[in-house]
N, C-alpha and C positions, 0 to 999 in steps of 0.2 A: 208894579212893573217899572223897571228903569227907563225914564222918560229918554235916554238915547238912546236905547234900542225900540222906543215905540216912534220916534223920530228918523229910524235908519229904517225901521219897515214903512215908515208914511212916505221916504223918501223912493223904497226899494218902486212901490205901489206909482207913485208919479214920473219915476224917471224912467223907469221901465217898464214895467207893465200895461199904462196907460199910452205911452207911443205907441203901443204895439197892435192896439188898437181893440183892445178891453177894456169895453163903456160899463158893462153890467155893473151896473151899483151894487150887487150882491156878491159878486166873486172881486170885487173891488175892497169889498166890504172884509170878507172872507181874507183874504191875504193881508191887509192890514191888522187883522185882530189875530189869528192864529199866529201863536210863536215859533215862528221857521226856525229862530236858533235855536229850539227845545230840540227838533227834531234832526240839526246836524251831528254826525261825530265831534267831539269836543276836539279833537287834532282840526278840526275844519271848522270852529265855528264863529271864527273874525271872518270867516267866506261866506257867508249863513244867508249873506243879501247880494252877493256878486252875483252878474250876469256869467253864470256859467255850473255846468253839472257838478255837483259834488258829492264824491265817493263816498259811500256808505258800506263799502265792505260785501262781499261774496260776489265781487268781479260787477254791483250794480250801481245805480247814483240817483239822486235826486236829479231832477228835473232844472233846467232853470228857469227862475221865475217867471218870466214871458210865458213861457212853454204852458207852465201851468194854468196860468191864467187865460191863456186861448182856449187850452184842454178844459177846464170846470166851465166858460164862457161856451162852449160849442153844445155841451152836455143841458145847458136851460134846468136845471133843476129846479122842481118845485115843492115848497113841505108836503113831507110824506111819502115822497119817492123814495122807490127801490131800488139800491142801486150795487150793482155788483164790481168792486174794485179787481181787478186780478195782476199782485204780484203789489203787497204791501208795503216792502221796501223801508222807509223808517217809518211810517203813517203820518206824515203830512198832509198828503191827498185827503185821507179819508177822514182827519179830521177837517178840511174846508168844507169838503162834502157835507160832512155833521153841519158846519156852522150853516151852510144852504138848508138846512132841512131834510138831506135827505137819512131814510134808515142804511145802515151801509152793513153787504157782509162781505168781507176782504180776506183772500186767498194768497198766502206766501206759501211756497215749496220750499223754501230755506228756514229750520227749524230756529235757526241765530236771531234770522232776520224778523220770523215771526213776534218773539218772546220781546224781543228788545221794543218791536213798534207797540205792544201791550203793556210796557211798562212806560213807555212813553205817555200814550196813552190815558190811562192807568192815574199816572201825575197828576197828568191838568184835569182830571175827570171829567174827560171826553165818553159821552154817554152815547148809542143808538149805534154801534159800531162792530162787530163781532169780528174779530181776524183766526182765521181759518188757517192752519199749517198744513197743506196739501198741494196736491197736483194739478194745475186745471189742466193739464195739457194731457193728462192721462186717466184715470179711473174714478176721480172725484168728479160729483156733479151737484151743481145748488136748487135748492129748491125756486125755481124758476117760474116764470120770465119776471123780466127785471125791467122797469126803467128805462136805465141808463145801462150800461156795461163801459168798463173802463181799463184798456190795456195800457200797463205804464212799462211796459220793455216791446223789444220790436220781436217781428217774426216777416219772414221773406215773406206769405202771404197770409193775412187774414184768414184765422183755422176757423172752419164752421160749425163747430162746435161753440164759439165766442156768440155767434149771429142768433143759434136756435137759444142761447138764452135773456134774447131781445125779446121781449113783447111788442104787437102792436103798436106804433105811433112809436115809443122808444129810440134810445140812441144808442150807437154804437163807437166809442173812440178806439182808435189803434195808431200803432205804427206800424209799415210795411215797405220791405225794398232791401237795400243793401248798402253797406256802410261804403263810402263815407256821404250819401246823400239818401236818406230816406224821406219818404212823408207821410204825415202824421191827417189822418180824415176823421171825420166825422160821418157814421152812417144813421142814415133815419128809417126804420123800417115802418113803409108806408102800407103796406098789406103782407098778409102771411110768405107772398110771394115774391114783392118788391121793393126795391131799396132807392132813397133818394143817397147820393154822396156827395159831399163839400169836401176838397183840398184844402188843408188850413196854412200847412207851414210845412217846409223842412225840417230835416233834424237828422241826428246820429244816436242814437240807444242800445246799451245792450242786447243783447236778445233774449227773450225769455229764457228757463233755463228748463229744454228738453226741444226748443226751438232753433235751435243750432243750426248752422246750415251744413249741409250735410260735403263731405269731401268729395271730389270732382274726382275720375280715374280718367283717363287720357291714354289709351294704346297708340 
């Protein structure tokens, strides 16, 4: 590995990530080692360590690094965990996730986007990972409960379908609201019935895709 790109991610990890106030020595660990430029578009990939979303094609984007590092840091994973990615995007995420320990199965509805984060993948042989080309927001369902769950596009609100495939003690990340200020929680499901939540951050995200907001009529 080219010591100025393991030097531009040591740097991505201290200048930004660590301000932001992601101590976890393991999602610290995690973004350091996993190659973010593998997983940019090569039109994007001098952007690979910028503070800021970068487009990955069918109208979605990577996250930016902060973002991420809150998102896997709120998630506490520990080896062995199960954890349910939805909306694979290039497979960035669910490769950190691997390097936490956890087994991950990861759900893209975009057939593009699916193939491409598997050859990604694929590459660096990133093992305990399975990406899924489906629906979560419609007829698909995982063999459940999870974990962790992990939404990486927004939806106005947190669909309960996401929650029932929490387990127990489990997390839940989303995004929820409406552009141009969303935010981004963490939920803990404390018993079958009740949820603890932490506000983490703002943000602006795609929306999932069948998550659309639906059009306003006005007589």
């Amino acid at each position: 590995m080219s010591t100025r790109l393991e030097q531009a991610r040591e740097n991505m990890v201290e200048q930004q990530v660590r301000t932001w106030e992601v101590l976890d020595p393991g999602v610290l660990d995690a973004l350091r080692t996993v190659p973010r430029e593998d997983f940019v578009p090569a039109e994007y990939r001098r952007l690979a360590f910028s503070d800021l979303r970068v487009p990955i094609g069918e109208g979605q984007v990577m996250m930016r690094p902060i973002e991420e590092g809150r998102m896997l840091q709120s998630l506490e994973i520990e080896p062995g965990q199960r954890v349910l990615e939805i909306g694979t995007g290039s497979g960035f995420t669910a490769a950190c996730l691997v390097h936490l320990g956890a087994q991950v199965v990861s759900v893209e509805i975009s057939e593009q986007l699916a193939e491409a984060a598997r050859r990604r993948l694929g590459k660096l042989a990133v093992e305990g990972v399975e990406v899924c080309q489906a629906d979560a927001l419609g007829e698909w369902a995982p063999d459940g409960p999870f974990d962790a769950v992990v939404s990486t596009g927004s939806a106005a609100a947190i669909p309960d379908r996401f929650r029932q495939w929490v387990g127990v003690g489990g997390r839940l990340f989303a995004v929820r609201g409406f552009s141009p200020v969303m935010e981004a929680v963490c939920l803990t499901r404390i018993s079958e019935q009740h949820w603890y939540e932490d506000s983490l951050f703002e943000t602006d995200l795609p929306r999932l895709v069948g998550a659309e907001d639906k059009p306003v009529f006005r007589f």
